[in-house]
Structures are given as structure tokens and as C-alpha cells.
TORLODO-321819 format. One line per 3 residues: number of its first residue (from 1); their letters; for each residue x, y negated, z negated of N, C-alpha, C, CB. Coordinates in Angstrom, 2 decimals. Glycine has a CB too. Layout:
% residues N
NUM> a> X Y Z X Y Z X Y Z X Y Z | ...
% end
This chain:
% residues 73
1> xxx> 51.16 21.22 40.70 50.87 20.03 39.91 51.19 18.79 40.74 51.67 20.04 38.59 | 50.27 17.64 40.52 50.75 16.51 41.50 51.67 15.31 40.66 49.29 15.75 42.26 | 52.25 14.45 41.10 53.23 14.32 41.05 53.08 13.00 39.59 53.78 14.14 42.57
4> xxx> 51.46 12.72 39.51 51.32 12.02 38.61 51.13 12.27 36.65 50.41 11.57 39.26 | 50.93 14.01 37.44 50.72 14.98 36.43 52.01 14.96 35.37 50.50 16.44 37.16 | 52.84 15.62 36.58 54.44 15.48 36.16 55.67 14.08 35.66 55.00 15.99 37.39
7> xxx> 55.05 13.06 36.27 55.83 12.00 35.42 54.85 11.76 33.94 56.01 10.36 36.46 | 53.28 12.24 34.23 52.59 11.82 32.43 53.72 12.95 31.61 50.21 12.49 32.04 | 53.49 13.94 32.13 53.77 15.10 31.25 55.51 14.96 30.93 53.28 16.69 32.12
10> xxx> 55.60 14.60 32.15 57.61 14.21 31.78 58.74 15.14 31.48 57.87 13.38 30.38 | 58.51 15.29 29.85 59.50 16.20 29.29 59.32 17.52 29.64 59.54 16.15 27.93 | 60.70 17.84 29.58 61.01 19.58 30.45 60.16 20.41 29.52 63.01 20.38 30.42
13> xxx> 60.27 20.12 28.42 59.28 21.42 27.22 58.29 21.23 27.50 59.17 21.40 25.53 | 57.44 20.07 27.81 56.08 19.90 27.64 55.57 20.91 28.91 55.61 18.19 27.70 | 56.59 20.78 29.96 56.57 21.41 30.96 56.30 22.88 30.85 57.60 21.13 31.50
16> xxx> 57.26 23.12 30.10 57.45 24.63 29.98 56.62 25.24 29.11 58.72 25.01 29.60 | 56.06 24.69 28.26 54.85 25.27 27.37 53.67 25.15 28.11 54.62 24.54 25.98 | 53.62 24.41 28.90 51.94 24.16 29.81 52.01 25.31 30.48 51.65 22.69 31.08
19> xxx> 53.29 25.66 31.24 53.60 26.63 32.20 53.27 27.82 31.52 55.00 26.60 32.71 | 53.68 28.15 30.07 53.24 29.49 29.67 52.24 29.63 29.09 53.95 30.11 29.00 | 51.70 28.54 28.90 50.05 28.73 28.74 49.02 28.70 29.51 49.58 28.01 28.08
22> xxx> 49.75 28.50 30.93 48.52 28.32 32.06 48.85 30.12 32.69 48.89 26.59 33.62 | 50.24 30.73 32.11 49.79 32.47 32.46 49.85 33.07 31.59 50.51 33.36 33.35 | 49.25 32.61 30.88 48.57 33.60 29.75 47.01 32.99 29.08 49.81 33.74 28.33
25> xxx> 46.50 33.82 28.21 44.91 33.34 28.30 44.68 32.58 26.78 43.67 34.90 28.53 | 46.12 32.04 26.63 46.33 31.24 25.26 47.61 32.24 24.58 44.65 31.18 24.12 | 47.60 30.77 23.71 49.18 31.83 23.20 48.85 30.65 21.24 51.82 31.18 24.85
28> xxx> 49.31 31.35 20.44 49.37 30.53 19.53 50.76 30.42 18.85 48.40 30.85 18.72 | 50.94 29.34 18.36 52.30 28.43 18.20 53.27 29.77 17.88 52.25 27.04 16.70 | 53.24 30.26 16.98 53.83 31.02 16.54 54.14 32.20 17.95 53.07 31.38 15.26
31> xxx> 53.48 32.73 18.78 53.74 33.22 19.94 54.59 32.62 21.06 52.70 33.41 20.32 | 54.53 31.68 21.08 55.20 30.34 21.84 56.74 30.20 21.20 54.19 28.72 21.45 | 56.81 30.20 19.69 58.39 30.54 19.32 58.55 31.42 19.79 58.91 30.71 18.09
34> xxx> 57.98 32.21 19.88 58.55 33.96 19.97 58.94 33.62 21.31 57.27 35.56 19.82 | 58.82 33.22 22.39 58.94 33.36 23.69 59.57 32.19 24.19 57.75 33.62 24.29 | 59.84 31.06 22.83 60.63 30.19 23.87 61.79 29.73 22.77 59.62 28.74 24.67
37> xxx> 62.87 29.01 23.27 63.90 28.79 22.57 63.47 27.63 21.63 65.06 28.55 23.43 | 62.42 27.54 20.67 62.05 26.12 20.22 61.53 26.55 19.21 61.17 25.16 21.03 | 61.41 25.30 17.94 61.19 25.53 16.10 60.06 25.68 16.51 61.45 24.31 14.70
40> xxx> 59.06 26.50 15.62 57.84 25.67 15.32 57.35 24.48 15.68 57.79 25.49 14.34 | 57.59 23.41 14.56 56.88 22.09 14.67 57.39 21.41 16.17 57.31 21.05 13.24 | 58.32 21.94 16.81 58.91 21.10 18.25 57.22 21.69 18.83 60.95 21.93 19.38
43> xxx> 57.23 22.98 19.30 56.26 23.18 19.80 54.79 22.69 19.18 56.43 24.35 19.98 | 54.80 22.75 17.95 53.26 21.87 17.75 53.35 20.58 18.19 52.71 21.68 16.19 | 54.31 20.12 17.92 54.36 18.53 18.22 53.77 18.19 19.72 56.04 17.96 18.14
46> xxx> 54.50 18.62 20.22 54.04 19.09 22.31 52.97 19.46 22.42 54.78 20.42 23.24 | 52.57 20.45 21.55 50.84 20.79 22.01 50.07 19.88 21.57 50.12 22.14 21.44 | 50.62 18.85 20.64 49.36 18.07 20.10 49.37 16.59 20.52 49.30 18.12 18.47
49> xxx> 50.41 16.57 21.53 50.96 15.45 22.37 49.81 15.40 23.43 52.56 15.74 23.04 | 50.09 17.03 23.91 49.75 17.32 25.20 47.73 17.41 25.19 50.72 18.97 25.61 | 47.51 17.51 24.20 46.04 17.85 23.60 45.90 16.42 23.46 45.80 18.88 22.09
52> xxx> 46.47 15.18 22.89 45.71 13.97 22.59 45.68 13.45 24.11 46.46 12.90 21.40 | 46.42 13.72 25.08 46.25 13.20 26.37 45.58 13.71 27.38 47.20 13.03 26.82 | 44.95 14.95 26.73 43.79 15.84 27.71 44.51 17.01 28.63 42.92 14.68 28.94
55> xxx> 45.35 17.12 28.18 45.88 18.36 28.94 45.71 20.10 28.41 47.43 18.04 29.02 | 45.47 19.62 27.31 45.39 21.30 26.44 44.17 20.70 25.83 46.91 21.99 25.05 | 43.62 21.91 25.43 42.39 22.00 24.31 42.87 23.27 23.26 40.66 22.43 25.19
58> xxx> 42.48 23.29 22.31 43.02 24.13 21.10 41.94 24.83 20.77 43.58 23.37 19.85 | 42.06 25.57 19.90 40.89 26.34 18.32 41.57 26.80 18.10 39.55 27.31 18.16 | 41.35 27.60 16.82 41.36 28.18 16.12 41.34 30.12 15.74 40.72 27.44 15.92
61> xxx> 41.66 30.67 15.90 41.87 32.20 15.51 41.67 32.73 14.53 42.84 32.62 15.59 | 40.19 33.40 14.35 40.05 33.92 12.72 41.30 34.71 12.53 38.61 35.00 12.35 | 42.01 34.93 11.00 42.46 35.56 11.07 41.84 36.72 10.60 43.28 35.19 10.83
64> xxx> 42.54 38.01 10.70 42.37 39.46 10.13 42.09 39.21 8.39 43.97 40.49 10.49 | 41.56 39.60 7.50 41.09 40.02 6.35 41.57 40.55 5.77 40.35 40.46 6.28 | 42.70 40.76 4.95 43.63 42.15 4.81 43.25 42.05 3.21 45.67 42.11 5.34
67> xxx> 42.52 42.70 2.71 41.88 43.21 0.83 43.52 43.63 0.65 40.23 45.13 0.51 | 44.17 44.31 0.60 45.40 44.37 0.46 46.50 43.00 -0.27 45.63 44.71 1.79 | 46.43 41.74 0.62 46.65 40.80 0.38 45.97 40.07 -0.48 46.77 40.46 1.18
70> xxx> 45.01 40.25 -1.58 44.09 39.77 -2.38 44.30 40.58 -3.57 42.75 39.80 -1.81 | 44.26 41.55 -3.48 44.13 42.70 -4.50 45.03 43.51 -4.75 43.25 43.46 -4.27 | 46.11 43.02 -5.60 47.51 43.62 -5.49 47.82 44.81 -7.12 48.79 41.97 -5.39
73> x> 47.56 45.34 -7.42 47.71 46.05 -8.31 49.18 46.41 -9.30 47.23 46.94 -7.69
% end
């Protein structure tokens, strides 16, 4: 990363979440707790920091369908 990258980006988390999303082929928030010492919303907050300044791009993940969860007897 060059060096202009790193003073935009600044903070050590922002750091460290770019870092584990640039080796892996996406990770979603909830995966990102799992793997780093941080709440939830810390990490959304950072991704959506890091996304309004062009560094990340996002979507969305259908989820799974589970009839189970609908239809409870």
C-alpha cells in the first residue's frame, strides 16, 4: 500500500479489516466479528467509512430459505 493510502485509511482497524478482506474473497460483518476482536457495529461503521471513500464495495448475500423458520407447528 502507498503511503497516501495509509495516512487516508489511518486507523489501525480500518487497517486490519481491509487486510482481511483483501485475503479472503469477502467476508460478511458478522464473519469479521468472528475473526476479529471487534462489536458488530465497530466493524460496520469501518466498512461503511471505508466504502463512502472508495475503498470497499459491498452487496448483499441472499440468504438461505429455511420453511422451518416460517412454519412452526
Amino acid at each position: 500500500m502507498n503511503q497516501r493510502l495509509l495516512a487516508e485509511i489511518g486507523r489501525t482497524q480500518r487497517l486490519e479489516i481491509g487486510n482481511a478482506l483483501k485475503r479472503s474473497r469477502g467476508l460478511s460483518v458478522n464473519e469479521m466479528v468472528d475473526r476479529m476482536r471487534m462489536s458488530y457495529m465497530g466493524i460496520k461503521q469501518h466498512c461503511l467509512t471505508l466504502q463512502r471513500d472508495g475503498y470497499l464495495d459491498t452487496w448483499r448475500r441472499p440468504q438461505k430459505w429455511d420453511a422451518r423458520k416460517w412454519f412452526i407447528v
